[in-house]
PLY file of the C-alpha trace (Angstrom):
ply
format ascii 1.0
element vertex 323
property float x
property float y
property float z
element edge 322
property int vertex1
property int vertex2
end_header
-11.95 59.28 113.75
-15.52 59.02 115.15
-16.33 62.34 114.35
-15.55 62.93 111.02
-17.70 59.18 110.56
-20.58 61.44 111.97
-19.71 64.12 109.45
-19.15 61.43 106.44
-22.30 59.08 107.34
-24.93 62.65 107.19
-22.88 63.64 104.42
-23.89 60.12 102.81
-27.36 60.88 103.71
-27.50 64.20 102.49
-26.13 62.60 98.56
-28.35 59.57 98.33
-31.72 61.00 99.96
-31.28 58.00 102.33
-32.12 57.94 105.91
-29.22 55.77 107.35
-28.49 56.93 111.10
-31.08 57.48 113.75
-29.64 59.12 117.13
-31.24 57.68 119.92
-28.36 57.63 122.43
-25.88 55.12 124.45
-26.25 54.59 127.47
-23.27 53.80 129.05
-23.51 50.93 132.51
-20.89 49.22 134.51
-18.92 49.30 137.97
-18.57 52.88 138.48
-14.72 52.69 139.55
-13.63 50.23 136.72
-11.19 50.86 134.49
-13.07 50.31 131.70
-15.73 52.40 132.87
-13.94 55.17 133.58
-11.84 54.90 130.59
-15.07 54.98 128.10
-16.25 58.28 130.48
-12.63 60.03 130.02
-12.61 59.35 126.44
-16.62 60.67 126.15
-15.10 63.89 127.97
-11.54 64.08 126.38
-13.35 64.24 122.60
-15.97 66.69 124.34
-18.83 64.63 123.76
-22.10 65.51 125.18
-23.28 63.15 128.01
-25.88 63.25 130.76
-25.14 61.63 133.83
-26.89 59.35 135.53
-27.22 58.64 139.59
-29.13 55.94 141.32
-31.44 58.58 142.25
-32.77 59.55 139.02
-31.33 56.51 136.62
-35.06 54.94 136.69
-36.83 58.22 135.66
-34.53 58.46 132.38
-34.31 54.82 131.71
-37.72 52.88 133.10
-37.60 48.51 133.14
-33.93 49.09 133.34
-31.97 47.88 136.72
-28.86 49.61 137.44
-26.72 47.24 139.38
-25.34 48.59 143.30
-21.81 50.19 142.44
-22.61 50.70 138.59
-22.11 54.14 137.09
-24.30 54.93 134.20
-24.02 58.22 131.40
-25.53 58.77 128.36
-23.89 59.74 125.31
-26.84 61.98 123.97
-24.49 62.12 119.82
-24.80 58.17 119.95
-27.47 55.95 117.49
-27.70 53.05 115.45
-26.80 52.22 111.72
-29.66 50.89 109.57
-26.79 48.22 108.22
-28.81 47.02 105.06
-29.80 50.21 103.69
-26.20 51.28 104.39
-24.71 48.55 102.64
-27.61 48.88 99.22
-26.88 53.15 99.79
-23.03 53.07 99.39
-22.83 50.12 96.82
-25.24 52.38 94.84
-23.47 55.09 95.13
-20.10 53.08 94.21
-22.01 52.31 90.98
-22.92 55.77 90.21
-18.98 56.89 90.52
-18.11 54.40 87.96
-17.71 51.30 90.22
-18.15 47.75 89.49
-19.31 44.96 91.52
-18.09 41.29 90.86
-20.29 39.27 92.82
-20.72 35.56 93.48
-16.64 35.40 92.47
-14.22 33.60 94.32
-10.99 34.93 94.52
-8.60 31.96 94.05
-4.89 33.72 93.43
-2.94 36.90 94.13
0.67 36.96 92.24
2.12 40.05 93.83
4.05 42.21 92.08
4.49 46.38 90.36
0.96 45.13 88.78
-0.44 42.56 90.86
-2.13 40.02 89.52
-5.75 38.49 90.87
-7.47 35.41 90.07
-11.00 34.40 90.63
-13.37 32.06 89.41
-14.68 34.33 86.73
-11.23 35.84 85.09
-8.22 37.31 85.85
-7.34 40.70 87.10
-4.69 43.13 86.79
-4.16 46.33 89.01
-1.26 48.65 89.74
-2.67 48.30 93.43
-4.97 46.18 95.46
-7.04 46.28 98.73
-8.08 43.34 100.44
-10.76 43.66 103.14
-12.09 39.76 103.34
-13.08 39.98 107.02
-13.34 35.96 108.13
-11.06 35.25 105.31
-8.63 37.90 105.24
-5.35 35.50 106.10
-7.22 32.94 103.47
-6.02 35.74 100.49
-2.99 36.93 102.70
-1.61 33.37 102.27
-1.18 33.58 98.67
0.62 36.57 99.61
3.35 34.94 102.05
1.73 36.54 105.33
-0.65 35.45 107.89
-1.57 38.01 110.62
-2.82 37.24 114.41
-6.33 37.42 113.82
-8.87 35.08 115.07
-12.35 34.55 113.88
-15.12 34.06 116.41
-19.06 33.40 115.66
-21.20 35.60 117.52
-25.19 34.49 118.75
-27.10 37.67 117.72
-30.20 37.16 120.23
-33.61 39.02 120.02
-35.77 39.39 123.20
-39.44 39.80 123.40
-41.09 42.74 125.42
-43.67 41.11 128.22
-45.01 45.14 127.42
-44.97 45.83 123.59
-42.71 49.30 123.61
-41.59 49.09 126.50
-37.91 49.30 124.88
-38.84 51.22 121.48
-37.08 53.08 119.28
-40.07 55.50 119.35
-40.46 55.73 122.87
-36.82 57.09 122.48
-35.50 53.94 124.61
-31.35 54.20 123.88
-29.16 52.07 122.70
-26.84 50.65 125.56
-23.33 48.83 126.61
-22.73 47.12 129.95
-19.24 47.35 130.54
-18.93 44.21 132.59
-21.11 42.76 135.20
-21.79 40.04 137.30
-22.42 37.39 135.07
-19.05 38.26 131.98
-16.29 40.71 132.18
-17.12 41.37 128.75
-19.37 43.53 127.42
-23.04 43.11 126.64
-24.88 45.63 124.26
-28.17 46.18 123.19
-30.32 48.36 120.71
-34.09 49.16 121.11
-36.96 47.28 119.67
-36.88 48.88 115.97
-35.82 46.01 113.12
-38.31 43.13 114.51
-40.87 44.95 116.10
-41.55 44.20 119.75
-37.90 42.32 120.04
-34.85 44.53 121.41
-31.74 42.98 120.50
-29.17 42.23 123.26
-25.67 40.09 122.86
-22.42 39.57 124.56
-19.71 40.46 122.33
-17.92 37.54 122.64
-18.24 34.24 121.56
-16.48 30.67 120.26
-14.00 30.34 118.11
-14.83 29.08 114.63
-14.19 28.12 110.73
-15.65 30.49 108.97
-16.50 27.99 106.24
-18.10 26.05 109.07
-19.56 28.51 111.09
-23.22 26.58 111.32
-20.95 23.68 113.03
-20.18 25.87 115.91
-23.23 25.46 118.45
-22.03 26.55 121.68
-24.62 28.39 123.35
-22.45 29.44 126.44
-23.28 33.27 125.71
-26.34 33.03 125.84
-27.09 31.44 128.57
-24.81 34.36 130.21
-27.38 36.94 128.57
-30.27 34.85 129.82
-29.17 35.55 133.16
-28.10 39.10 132.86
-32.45 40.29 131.20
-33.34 38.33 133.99
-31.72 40.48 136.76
-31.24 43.97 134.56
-34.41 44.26 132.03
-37.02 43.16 133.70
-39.25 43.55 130.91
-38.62 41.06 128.38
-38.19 37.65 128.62
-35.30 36.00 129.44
-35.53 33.70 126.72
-34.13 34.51 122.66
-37.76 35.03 120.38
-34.64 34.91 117.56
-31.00 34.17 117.57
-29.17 34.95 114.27
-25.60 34.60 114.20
-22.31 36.80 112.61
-18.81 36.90 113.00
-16.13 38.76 114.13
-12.15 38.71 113.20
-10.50 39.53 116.10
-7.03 41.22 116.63
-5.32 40.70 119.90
-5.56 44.21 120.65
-8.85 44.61 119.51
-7.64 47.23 117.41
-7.74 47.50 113.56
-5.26 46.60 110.80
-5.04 49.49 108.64
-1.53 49.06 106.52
0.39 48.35 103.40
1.44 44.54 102.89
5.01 44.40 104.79
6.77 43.32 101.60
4.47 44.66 98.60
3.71 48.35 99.31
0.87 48.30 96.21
-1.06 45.69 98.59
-3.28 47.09 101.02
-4.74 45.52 103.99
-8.26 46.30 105.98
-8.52 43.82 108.74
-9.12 42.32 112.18
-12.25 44.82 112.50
-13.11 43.12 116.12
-17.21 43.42 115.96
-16.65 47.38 115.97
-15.57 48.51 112.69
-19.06 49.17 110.80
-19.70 52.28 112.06
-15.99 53.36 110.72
-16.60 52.48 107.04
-16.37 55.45 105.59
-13.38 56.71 107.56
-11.74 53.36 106.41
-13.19 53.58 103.06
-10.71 57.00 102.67
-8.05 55.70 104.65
-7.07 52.45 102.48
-8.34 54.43 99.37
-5.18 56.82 100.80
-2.59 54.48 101.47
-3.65 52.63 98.15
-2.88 55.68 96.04
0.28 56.35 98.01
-0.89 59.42 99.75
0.10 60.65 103.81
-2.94 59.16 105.22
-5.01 61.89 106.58
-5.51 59.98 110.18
-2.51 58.67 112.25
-2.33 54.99 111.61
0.15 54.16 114.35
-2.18 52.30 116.49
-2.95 50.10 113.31
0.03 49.08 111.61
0.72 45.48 111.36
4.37 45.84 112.92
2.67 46.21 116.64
2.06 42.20 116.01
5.59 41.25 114.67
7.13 39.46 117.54
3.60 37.44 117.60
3.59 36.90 113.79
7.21 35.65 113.89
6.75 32.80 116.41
3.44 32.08 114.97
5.69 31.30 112.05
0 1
1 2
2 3
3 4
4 5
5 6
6 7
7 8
8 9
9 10
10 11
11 12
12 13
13 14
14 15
15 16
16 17
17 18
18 19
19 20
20 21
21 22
22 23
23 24
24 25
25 26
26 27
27 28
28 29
29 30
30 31
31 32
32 33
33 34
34 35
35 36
36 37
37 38
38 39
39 40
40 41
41 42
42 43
43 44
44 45
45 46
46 47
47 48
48 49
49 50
50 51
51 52
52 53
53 54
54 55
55 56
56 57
57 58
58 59
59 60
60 61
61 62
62 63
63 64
64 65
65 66
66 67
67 68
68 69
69 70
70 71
71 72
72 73
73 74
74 75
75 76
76 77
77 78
78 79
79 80
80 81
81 82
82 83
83 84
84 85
85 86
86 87
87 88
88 89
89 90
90 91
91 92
92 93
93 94
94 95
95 96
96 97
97 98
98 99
99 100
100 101
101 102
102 103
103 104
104 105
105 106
106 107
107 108
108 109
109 110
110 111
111 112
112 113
113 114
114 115
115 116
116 117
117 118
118 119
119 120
120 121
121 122
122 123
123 124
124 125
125 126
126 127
127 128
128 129
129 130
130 131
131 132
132 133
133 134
134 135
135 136
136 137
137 138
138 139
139 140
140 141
141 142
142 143
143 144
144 145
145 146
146 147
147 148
148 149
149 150
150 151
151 152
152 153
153 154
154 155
155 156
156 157
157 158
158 159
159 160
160 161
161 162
162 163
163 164
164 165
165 166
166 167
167 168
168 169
169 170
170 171
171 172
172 173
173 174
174 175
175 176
176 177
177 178
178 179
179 180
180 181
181 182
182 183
183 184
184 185
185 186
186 187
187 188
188 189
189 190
190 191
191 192
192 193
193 194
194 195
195 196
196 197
197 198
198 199
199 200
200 201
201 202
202 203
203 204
204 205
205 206
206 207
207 208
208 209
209 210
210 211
211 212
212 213
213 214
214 215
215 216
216 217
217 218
218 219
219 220
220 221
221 222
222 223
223 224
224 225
225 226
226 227
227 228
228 229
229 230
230 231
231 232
232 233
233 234
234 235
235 236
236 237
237 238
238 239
239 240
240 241
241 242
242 243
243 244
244 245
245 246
246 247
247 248
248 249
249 250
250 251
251 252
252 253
253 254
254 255
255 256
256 257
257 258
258 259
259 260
260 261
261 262
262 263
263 264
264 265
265 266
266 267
267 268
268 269
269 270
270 271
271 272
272 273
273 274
274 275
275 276
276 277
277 278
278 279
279 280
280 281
281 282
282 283
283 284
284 285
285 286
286 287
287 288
288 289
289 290
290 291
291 292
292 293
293 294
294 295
295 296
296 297
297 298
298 299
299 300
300 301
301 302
302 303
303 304
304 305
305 306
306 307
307 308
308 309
309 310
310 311
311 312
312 313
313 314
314 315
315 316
316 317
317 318
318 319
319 320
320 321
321 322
């Protein structure tokens, strides 16, 4: 799916005049005889992705104020870059616009009667469509309630940290630092990922893709700090060069699957109500291959990827005592 999203996302580019994706490489950390590890390196190989790799030898001549752990492998994915998320969002909802689209915002959706036409409700009016999609991220089982299902998912808020170079550029975009993913390490067997200094200037951002769970409502309640004091840690020992304490900490959410893997399906009783779900803090970069997936299965088409891995059956026997 990946690659066609590279095709789709220059594609996107190409249409709106729009810069949107700038390669500047993953580089890929953790114990080098983890499964984890290995399993991102097969899959790099397996899709024949080009990567460099990396020994302790030469790791600090390609990646200075980095320290690669004793026992870590490390690659680079050379295809790999970062999403400019905002312009993204402005490019395609422009583009939505210009195809005839219309965008209700600041409207609460408060009802959906299913049905051959189902039937939404909001704040603003009433709808009526032969078929709908719901993508509501945090509040996806919120608008599957009306709709007699609830699915596994879990909402968790994230602390997006920013950390300040002690050396301005020292982990710039421009000085073609990469973007990077520790697989696990010593302080979380989860992973920690970072992207160079580019959106506030002189601050790379660096989090732990995990956090507590919360309302999404009352997301500002949730305070826990416990990540970060795990990423505090982890600069202190692996990047030298900034300091080990957040210049910014933003916050987001994810909505988490027990699999980690996406729900991509028809509603198991209405076959006119599509789902888009349970993203898992890696879906963004998909949204175009999504977009034409539920646009697909909306329309009642053979989707044109195989959505096995995503069906909401895999959860059944966890949906049924959850009920």
């Amino acid at each position: 799916m990946m690659e066609e999203c590279y095709e789709l996302w220059a594609q996107l580019e190409k249409k709106s005049g729009v810069k949107l994706f700038r390669q500047t490489g993953l580089l890929v950390m953790g114990p080098e005889n983890s499964q984890t590890y290995q399993m991102m390196k097969s899959t790099l190989q397996k899709n024949k992705v080009p990567i460099v790799t990396l020994t302790c030898d030469n790791f600090s001549q390609h990646i200075p104020n980095v320290t690669l752990t004793e026992g870590d492998g490390a690659l680079v994915d050379i295809t790999a870059g970062v999403l400019y998320a905002d312009r993204v969002l402005k490019t395609v909802q422009e583009e939505f616009k210009k195809l005839g689209g219309i965008i209700r915002d600041n409207e609460k959706v408060t009802d959906i009667e299913p049905g051959p036409v189902v039937k939404v409700s909001s704040t603003a009016g009433v709808y009526r469509a032969k078929s709908v999609v719901i993508t509501a991220g945090p509040w996806a089982n919120s608008l599957l309630a009306h709709t007699g299902l609830q699915l596994p998912l879990e909402v968790m808020k994230i602390n997006v940290c920013y950390w300040k170079e002690k050396v301005p550029g020292s982990y710039d975009v421009n000085r073609r630092f990469p973007s990077f993913i520790t697989t696990e390490s010593e302080e979380t067997d989860e992973h920690i990922y970072g992207l160079p200094s580019n959106e506030y200037p002189g601050l790379m951002k660096i989090c732990h893709h995990i956090g507590s769970m919360t309302d999404p409502d009352q997301r500002d309640k949730q305070t826990d700090r416990s990540d970060i004091d795990i990423l505090q840690r982890y600069i202190a020992r692996c990047f030298p060069g900034l300091h080990p304490e957040p210049a910014v900490v933003e916050s987001c959410m994810y909505t988490l699957t027990p699999d980690r893997h996406f729900v991509l399906d028809c509603h198991p009783t209405y076959n006119n109500i599509v789902i888009g779900a349970g993203f898992s803090g890696h879906g963004f970069k998909f949204g175009p291959i999504i977009g034409k997936l539920l646009s697909e299965l909306s329309l009642g088409q053979v989707p044109s990827h195989d959505l096995s891995p995503f069906r909401i059956k895999r959860f059944q026997e966890k949906m049924k005592s959850a009920l």
